[in-house]
C-alpha positions as CSV (number, residue, x, y, z in Angstrom):
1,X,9.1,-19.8,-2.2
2,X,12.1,-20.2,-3.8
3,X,14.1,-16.8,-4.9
4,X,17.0,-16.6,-7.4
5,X,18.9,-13.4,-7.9
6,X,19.3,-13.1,-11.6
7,X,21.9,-10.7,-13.7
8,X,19.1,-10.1,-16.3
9,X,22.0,-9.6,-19.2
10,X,20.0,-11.7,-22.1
11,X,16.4,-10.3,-23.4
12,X,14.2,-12.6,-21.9
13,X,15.7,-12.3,-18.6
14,X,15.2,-8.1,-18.8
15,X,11.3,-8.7,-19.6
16,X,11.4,-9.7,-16.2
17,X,12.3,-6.3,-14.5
18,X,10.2,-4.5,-17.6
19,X,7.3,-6.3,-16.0
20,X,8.0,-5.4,-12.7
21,X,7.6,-2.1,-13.6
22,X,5.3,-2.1,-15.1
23,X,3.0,-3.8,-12.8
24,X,4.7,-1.8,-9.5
25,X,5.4,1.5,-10.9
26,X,3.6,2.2,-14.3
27,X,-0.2,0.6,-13.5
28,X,0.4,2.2,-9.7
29,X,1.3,5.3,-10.6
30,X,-0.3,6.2,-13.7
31,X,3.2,6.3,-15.4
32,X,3.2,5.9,-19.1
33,X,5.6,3.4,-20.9
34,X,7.5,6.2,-22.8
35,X,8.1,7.8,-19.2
36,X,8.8,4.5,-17.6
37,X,10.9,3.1,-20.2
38,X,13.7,6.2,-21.5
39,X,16.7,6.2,-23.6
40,X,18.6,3.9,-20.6
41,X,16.5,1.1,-21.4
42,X,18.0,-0.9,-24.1
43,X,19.4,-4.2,-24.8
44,X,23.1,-3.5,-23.2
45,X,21.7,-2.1,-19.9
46,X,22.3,-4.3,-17.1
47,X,19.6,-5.0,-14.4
48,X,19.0,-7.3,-11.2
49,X,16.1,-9.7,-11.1
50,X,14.8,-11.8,-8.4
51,X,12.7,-14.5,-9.4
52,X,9.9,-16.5,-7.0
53,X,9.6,-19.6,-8.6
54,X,10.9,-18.0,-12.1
55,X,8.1,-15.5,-11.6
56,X,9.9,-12.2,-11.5
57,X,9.5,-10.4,-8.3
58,X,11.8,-7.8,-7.4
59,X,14.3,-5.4,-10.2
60,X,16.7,-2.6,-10.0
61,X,19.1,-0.8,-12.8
62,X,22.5,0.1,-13.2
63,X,23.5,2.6,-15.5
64,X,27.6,4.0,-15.7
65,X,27.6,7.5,-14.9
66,X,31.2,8.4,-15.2
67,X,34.1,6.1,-14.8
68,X,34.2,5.6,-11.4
69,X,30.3,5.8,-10.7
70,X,27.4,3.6,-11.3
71,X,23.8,4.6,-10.6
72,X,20.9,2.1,-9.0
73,X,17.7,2.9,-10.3
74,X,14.3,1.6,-11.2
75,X,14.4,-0.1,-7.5
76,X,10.7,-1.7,-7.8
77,X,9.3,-4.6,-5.8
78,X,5.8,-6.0,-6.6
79,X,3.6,-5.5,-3.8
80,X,3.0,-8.9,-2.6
81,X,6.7,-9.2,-2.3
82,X,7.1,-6.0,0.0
83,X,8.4,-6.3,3.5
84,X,10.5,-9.6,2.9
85,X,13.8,-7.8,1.9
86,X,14.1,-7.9,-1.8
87,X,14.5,-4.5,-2.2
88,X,18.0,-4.6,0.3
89,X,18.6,-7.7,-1.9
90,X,18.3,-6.5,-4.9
91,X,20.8,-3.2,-3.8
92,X,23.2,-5.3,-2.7
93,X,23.4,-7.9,-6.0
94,X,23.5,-4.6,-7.7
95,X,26.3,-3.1,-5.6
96,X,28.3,-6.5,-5.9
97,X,28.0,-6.8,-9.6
98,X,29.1,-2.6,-9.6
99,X,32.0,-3.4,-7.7
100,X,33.1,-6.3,-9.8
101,X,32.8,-4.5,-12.7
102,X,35.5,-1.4,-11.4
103,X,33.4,1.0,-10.4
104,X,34.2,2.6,-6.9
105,X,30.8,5.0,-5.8
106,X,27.1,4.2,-6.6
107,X,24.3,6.9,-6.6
108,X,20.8,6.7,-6.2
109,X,17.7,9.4,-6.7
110,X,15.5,8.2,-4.0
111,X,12.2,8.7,-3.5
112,X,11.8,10.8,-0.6
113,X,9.4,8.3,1.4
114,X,12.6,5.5,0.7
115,X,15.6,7.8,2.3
116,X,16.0,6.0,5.1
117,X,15.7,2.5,3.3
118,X,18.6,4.5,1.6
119,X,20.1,5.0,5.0
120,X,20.4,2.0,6.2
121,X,21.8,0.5,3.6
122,X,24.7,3.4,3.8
123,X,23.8,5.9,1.0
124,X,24.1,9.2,2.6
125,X,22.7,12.6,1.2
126,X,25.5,14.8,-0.9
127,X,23.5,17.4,0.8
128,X,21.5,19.0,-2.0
129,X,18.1,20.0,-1.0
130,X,15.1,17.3,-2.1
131,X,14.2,17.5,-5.8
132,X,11.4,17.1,-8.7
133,X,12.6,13.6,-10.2
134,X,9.4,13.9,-12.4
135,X,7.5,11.1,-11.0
136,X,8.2,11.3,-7.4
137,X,10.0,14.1,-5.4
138,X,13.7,12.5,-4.9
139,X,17.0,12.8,-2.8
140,X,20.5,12.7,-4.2
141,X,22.6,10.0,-2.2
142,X,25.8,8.2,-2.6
143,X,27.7,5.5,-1.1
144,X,31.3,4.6,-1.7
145,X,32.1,0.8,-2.4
């Protein structure tokens, strides 16, 4: 195995974390592509991709929420890959490329079975109670950088 963080910043690169998706999330799920795919997705959004061998593996998103804070999201690794630490991997390209780029606190909506995945890597809860996210019931959490 051979795995390559990529910051998917050029089209074909971003098919990569579209199929990610949409084999981890949409097919798994039951999640359509217009729910999967929202107004966030477009050809100036930035995402992380880890590639096995150029096959694309692991994704996340960052989207600017203000002008200090950043939001991860989209946090999908394929099954196979699961267990093997892409998905702290992925958080932590993400984080590094956040911080590079000015930003000084990064938010997640976390599922609420990935909390304490959330945990450990430092988020902490901003102490709102556990919410509908659509999808999945989530958990607003934060981490400074």
């Amino acid at each position: 195995m051979s795995f390559k963080i990529i910051r998917a910043t050029e089209l074909y690169q971003q098919t990569g974390a579209y199929y990610v998706r949409i084999q981890a999330m949409a097919r798994k799920y039951k999640i359509g592509l217009r729910e999967e795919f929202d107004e966030f997705d477009t050809p100036d959004t930035k995402y992380i991709v880890i590639t096995d061998d150029g096959f694309p593996v692991a994704t996340c998103r960052i989207l600017e929420r203000s002008a200090t804070t950043a939001e991860i999201g989209r946090v999908v690794v394929l099954e196979d890959y699961r267990g093997r630490g892409l998905g702290r991997q992925v958080i932590e390209s993400a984080e590094e490329w956040i911080k590079e780029l000015g930003f000084e606190t990064v938010v997640v909506e976390s599922r609420d079975e990935a909390i304490d995945f959330y945990h450990k890597l430092g988020y902490r809860s901003d102490g709102s109670s556990l919410h509908d996210g659509g999808t999945f019931i989530c958990q607003h959490m934060e981490k400074n950088i």
